[in-house]
TIROZA-197177 format. One line per field, with one value per residue: x, y, z of N, C-alpha, C in turn. Coordinates in nm, 2 decimals, padded with zeros to 4 digits. Layout:
<nodes>
n_xx = (X  ...);
n_yy = (Y  ...);
n_zz = (Z  ...);
ca_xx = (X  ...);
ca_yy = (Y  ...);
ca_zz = (Z  ...);
c_xx = (X  ...);
c_yy = (Y  ...);
c_zz = (Z  ...);
</nodes>
This chain:
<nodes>
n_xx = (01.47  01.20  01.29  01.39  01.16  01.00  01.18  01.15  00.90  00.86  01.09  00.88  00.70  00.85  00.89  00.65  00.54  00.74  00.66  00.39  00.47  00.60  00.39  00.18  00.33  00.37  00.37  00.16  00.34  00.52  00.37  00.40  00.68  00.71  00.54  00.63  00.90  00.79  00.69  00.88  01.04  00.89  00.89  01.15  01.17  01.00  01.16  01.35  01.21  01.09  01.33  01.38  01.19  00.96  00.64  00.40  00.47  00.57  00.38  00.23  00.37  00.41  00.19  00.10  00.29  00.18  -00.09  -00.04  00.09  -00.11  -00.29  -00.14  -00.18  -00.45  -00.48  -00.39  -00.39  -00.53  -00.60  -00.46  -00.15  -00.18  -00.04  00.18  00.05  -00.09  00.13  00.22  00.02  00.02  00.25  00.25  00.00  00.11  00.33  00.20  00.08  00.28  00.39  00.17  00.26  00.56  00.52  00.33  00.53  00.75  00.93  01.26  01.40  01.18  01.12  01.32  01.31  01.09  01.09  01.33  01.22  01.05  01.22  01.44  01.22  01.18  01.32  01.32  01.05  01.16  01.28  01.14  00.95  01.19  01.23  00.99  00.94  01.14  01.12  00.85  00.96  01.10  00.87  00.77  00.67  00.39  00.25  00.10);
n_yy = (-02.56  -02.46  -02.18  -02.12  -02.07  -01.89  -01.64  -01.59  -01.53  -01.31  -01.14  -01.12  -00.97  -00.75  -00.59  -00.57  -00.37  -00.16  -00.09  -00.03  00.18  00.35  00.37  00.53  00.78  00.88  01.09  01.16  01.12  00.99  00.79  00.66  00.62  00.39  00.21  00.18  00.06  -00.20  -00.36  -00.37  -00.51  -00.74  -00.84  -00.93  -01.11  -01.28  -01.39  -01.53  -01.73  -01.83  -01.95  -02.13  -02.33  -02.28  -02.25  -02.21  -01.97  -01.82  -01.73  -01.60  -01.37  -01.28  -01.17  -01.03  -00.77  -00.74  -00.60  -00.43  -00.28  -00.21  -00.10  00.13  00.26  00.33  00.52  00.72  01.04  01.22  01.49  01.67  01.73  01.57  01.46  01.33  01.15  00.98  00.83  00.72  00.58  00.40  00.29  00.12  -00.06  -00.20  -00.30  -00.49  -00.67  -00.80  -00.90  -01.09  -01.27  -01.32  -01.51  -01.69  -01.79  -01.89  -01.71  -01.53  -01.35  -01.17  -01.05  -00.96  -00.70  -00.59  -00.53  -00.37  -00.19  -00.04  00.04  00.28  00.47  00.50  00.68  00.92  00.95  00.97  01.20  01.36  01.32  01.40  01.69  01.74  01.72  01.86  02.13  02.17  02.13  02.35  02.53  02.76  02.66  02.64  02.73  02.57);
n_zz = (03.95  04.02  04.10  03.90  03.73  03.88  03.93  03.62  03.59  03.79  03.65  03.45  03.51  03.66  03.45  03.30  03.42  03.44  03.15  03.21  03.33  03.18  02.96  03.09  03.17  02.85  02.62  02.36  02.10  02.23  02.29  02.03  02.01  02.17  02.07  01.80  01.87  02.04  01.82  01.66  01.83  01.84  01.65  01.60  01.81  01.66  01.47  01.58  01.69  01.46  01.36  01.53  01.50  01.66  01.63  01.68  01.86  01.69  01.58  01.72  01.76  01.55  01.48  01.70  01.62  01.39  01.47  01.67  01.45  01.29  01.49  01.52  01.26  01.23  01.41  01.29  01.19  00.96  00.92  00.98  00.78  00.55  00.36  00.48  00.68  00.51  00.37  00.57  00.61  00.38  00.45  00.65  00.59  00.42  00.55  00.74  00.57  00.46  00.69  00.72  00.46  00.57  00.78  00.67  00.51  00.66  00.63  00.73  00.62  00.51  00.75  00.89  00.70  00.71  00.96  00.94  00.79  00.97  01.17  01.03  01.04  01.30  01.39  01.36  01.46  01.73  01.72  01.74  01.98  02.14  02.11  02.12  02.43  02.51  02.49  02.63  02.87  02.90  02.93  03.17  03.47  03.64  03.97  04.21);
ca_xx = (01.38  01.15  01.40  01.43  01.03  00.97  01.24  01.10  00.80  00.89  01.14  00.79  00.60  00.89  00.90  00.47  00.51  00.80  00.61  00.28  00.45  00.64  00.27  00.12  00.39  00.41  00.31  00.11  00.45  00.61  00.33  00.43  00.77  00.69  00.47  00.76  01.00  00.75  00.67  01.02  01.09  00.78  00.90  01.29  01.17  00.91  01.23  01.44  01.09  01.11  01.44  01.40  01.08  00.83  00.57  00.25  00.49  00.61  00.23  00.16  00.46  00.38  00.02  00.15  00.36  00.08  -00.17  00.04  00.11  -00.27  -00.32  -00.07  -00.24  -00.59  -00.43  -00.34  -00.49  -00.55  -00.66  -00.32  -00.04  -00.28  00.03  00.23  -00.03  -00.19  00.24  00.25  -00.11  00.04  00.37  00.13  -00.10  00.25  00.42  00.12  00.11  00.44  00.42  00.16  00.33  00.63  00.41  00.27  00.68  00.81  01.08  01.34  01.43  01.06  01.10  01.37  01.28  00.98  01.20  01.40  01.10  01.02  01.37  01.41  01.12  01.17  01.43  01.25  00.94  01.23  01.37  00.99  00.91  01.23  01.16  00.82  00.97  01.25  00.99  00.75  01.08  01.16  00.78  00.77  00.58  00.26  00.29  00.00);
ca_yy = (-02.54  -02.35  -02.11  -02.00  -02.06  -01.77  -01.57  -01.56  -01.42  -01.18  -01.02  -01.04  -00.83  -00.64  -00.56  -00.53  -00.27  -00.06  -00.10  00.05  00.36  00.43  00.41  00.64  00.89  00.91  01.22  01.05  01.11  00.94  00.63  00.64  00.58  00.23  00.11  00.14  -00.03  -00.31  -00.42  -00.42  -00.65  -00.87  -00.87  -00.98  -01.27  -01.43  -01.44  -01.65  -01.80  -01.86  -02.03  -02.30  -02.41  -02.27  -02.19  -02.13  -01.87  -01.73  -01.65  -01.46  -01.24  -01.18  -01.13  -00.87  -00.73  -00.64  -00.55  -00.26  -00.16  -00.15  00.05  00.29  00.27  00.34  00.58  00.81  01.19  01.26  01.62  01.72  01.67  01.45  01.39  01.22  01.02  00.87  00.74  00.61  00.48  00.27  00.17  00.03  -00.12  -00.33  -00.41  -00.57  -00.75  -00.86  -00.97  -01.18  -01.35  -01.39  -01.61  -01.83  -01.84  -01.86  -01.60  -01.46  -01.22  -01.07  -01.01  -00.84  -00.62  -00.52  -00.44  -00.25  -00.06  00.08  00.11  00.36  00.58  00.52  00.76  01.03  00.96  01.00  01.34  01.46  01.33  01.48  01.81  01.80  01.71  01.98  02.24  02.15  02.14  02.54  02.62  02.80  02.58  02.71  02.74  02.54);
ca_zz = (03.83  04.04  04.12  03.75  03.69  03.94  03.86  03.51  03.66  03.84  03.58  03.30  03.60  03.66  03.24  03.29  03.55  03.37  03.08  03.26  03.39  03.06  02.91  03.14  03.13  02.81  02.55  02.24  02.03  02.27  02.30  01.92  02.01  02.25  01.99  01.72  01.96  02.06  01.69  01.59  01.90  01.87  01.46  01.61  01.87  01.57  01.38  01.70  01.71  01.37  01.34  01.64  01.47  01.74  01.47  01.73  01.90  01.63  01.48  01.80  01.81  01.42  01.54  01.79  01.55  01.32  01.54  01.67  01.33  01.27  01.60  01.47  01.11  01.29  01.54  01.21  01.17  00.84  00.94  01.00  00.69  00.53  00.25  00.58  00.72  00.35  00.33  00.67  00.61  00.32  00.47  00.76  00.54  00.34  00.66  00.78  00.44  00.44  00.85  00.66  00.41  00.60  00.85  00.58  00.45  00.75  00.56  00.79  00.51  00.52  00.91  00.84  00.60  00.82  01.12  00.93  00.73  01.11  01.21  00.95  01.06  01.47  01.43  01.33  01.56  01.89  01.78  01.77  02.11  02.23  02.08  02.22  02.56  02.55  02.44  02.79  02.99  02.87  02.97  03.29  03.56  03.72  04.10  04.27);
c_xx = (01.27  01.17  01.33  01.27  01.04  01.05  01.20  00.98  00.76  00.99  00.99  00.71  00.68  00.86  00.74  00.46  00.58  00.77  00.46  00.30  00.53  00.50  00.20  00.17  00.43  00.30  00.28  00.19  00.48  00.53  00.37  00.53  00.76  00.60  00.55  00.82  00.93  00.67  00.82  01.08  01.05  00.85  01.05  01.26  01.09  01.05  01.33  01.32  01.10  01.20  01.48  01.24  00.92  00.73  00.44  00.33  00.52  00.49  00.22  00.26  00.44  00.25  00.01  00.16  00.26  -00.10  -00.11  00.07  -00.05  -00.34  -00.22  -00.17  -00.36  -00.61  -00.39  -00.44  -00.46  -00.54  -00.55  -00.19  -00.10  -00.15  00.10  00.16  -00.09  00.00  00.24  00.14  -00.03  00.16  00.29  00.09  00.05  00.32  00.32  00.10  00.20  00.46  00.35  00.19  00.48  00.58  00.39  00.40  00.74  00.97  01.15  01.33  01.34  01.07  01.18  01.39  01.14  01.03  01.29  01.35  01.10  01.15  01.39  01.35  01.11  01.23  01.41  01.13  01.04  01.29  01.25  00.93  01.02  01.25  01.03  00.91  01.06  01.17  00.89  00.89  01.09  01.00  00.80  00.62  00.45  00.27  00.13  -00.07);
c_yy = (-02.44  -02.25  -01.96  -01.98  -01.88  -01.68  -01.47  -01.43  -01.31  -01.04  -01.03  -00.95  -00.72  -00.53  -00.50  -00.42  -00.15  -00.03  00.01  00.17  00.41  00.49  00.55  00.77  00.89  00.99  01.12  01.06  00.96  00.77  00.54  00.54  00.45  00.20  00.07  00.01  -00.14  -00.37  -00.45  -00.49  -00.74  -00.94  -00.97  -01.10  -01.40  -01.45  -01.51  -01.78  -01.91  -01.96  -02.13  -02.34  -02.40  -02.21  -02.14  -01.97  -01.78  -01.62  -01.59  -01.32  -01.17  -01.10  -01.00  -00.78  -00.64  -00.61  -00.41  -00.19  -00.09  -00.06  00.19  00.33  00.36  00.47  00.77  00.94  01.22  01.41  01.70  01.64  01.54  01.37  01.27  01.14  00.97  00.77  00.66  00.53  00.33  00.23  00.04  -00.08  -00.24  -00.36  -00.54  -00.65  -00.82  -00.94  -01.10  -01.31  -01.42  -01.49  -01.74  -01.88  -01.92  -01.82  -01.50  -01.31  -01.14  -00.98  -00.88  -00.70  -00.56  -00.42  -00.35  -00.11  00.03  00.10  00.19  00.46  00.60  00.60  00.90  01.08  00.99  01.11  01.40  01.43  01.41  01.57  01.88  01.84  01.81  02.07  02.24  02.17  02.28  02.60  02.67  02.72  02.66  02.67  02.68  02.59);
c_zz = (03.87  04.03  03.98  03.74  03.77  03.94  03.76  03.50  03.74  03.75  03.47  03.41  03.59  03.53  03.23  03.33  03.47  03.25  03.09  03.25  03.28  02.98  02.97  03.13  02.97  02.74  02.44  02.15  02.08  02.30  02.16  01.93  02.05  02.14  01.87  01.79  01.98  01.95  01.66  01.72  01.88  01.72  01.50  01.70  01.81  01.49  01.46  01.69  01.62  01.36  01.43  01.60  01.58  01.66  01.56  01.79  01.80  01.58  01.59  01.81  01.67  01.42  01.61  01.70  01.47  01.42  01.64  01.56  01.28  01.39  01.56  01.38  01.18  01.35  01.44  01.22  01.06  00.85  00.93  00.91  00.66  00.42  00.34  00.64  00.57  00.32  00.42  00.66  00.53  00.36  00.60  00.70  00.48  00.48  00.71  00.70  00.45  00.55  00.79  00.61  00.47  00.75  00.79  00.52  00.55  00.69  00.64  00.74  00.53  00.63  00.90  00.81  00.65  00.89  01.07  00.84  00.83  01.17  01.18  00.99  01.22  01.51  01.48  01.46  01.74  01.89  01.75  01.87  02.16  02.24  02.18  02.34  02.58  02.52  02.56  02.88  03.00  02.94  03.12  03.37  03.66  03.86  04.15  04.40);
</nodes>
């Protein structure tokens, strides 16, 4: 039993650690992308959460969930294609709504329909980091 306990904890550091240096290397597209991805995970283990009746875990992974969508939200530049950030403002603003209500439901269906609101648009946000990032690859490197 120990065995697996520490185990556990060593693959959530490992996961902390690969987590860190994805963060640091990445281009603010590309932090876009990890913050996509870890809402629509946090959205998929309140809905396991969900369905074995763990109801305190579930509220934090929905908790997660929208609190990264509200750092996205937050995170927005109007300044630039104000028509695209005022849509993503309000898909932001209803997922987080909806994380809501499916909380107080506890409604699978809602989760869902969340996870696959940002599925939908994660696609998009990974062929404009890998753009960026092939676009820096082609620049010619400055010699130190």
């Amino acid at each position: 039993m120990k065995n697996t306990l520490a185990m556990q904890q060593l693959k959530k550091a490992y996961q902390d650690d690969a987590l860190e240096v994805a963060v640091y290397g990445a281009s603010p597209v590309g932090l876009i992308v990890l913050l996509y991805e870890g809402a629509i995970r946090a959205i998929n283990q309140a809905k396991v959460l969900m369905a074995n009746e763990r109801h305190a875990e579930k509220t934090q992974m929905i908790n997660k969930a929208s609190d990264i969508v509200e750092g996205l939200r937050v995170a927005l530049d109007h300044r630039h294609d104000a028509n695209l950030s005022l849509n993503l403002e309000d898909l932001y603003i209803y997922v987080k709504f909806r994380l809501g209500v499916a909380n107080m439901k506890n409604d699978p269906d809602i989760l869902d329909e969340v996870a696959n609101l940002l599925g939908v648009i994660l696609p998009a946000w990974q062929e404009v980091a890998k753009t960026q990032h092939a676009g820096e690859a082609s620049r010619p490197q400055a010699s130190v």
